[in-house]
C-alpha positions in Angstrom: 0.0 0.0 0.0 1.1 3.3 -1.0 1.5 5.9 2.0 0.3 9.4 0.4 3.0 12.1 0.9 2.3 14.8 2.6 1.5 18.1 0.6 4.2 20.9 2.0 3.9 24.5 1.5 5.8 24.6 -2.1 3.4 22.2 -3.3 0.4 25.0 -2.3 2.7 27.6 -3.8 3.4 26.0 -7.1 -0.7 25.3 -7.7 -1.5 28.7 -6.6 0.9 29.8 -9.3 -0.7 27.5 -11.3 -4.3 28.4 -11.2 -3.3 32.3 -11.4 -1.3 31.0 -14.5 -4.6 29.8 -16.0 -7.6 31.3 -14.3 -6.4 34.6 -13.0 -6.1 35.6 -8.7 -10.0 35.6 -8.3 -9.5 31.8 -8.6 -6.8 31.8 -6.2 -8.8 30.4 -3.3 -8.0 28.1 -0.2 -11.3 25.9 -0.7 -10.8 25.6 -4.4 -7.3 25.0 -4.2 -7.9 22.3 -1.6 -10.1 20.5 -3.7 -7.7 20.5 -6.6 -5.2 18.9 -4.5 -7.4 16.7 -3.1 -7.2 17.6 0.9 -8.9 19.0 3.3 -8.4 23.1 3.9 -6.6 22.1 7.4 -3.5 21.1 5.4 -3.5 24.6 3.8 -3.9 26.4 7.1 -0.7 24.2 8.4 1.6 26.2 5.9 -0.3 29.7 5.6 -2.0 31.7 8.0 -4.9 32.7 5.5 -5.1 33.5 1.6 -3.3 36.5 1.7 -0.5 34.8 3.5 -0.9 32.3 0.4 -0.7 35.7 -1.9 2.7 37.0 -0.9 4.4 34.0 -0.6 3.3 33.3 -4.1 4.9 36.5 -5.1 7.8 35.6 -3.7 8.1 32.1 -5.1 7.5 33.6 -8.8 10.3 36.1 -7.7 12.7 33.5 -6.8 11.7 31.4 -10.3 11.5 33.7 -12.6 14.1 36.1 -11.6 16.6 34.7 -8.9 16.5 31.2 -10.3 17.3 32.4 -13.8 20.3 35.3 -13.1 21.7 32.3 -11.0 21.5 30.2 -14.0 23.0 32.7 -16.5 25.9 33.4 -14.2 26.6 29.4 -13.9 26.5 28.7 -17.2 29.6 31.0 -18.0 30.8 32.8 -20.9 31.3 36.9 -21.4 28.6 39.0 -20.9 27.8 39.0 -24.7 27.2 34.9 -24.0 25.3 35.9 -20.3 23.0 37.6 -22.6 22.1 35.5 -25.1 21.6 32.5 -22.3 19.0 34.8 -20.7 17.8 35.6 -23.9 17.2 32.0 -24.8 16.0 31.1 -21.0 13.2 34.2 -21.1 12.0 33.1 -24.6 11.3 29.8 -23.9 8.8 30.9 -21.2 5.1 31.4 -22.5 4.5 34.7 -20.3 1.2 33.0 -18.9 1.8 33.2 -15.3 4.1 37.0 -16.0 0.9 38.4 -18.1 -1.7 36.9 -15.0 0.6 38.3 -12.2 0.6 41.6 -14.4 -3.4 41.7 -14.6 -2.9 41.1 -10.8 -1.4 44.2 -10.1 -3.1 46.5 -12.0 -5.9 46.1 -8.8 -3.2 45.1 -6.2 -0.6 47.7 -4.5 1.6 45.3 -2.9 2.1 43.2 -6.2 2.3 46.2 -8.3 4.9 47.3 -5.8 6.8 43.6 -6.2 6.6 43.6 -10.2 8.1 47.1 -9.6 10.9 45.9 -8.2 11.3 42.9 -9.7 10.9 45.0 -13.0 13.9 47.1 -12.0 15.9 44.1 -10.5 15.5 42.1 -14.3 16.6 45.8 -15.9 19.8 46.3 -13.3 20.6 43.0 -14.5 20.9 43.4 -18.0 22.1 47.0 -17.8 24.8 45.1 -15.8 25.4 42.9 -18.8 25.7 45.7 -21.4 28.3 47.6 -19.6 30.2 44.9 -19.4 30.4 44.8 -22.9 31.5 48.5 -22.8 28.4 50.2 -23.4 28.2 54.1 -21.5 25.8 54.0 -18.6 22.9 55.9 -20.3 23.5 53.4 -23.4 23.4 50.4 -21.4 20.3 50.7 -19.3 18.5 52.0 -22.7 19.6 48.3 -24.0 18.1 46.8 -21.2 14.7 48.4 -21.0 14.5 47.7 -24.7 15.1 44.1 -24.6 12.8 43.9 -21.4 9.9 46.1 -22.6 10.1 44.4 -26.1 9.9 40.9 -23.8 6.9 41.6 -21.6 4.9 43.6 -24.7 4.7 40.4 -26.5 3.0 38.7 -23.4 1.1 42.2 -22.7 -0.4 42.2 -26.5 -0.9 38.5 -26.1 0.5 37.7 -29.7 3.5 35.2 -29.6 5.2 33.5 -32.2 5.9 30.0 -31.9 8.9 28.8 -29.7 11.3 27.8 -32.7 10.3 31.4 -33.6 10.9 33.3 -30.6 14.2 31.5 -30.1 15.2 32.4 -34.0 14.0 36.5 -32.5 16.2 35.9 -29.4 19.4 35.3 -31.9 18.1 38.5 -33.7 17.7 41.0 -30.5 21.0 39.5 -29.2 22.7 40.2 -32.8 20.8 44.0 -32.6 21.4 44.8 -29.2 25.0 43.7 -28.4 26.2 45.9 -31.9 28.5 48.4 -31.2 27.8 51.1 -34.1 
């Protein structure tokens, strides 16, 4: 016989995630979630002291996956900064912006995640701009780089258009190619 495992608290953060990924924060509730998990609400309130304890640590998780978990994978992977850039470049296209466009549409209603996507915003930005004056770009150059490659990013999930993966992978080489010429 099979002894279920017990659920722990990434397990509620990475379905919450989930189901804002797909059916936006309203649907981000404890009873709901619960029963997609198939356990009582008790094993929720072991981890989170109510939903919008649930809420901030979900934040935080999607800050440490989509931002922490992803410089630290750039810088391990090695190269110049040229090479940094393209990994991230390659890394951020692969990602279908669901859960970045639903945490968005969160915000726009919600002034402690606007206030995290604004600072996780400027974290992704200092991170390139990093990146660009490494490569020798001036200062002013460099973070007008970055906010271009970023903006350009999180438009294509904001308009809701995307090519297909092969594609945005071939636009990745392209912006890289643009981006990292020195005129």
């Amino acid at each position: 016989m099979e002894i279920p495992q017990k659920l722990g608290r990434h397990d509620w953060l990475t379905m919450g995630l989930k189901v804002l990924a797909t059916s936006g924060i309203e649907a981000v509730r404890v009873e709901p979630l619960a029963k997609l998990m198939q356990v009582t609400k008790g094993s929720f309130y072991w981890h989170f002291k109510n939903r919008e304890d649930l809420l901030m640590a979900m934040l935080q998780e999607w800050e440490v996956r989509e931002t922490d978990d992803i410089i630290n994978q750039v810088e391990a992977s090695g190269g110049n900064a040229s090479a940094k850039l393209f990994n991230l470049f390659q890394i951020a296209f692969q990602d279908d912006g669901q859960l970045e466009k639903a945490i968005r549409n969160w915000a726009a209603n919600d002034t402690r995640s606007a206030a995290a996507i604004a600072r996780i915003d400027l974290r992704r930005i200092n991170y390139m701009q990093a990146l660009f004056l490494q490569m020798g770009f001036p200062t002013v150059e460099a973070m007008a780089r970055a906010r271009l490659a970023y903006y350009s990013w999180i438009g294509e999930f904001i308009v809701g258009v995307l090519p297909t993966r092969a594609e945005r992978l071939e636009e990745a080489k392209l912006y890289h190619a643009i981006l990292v010429r020195h005129d």
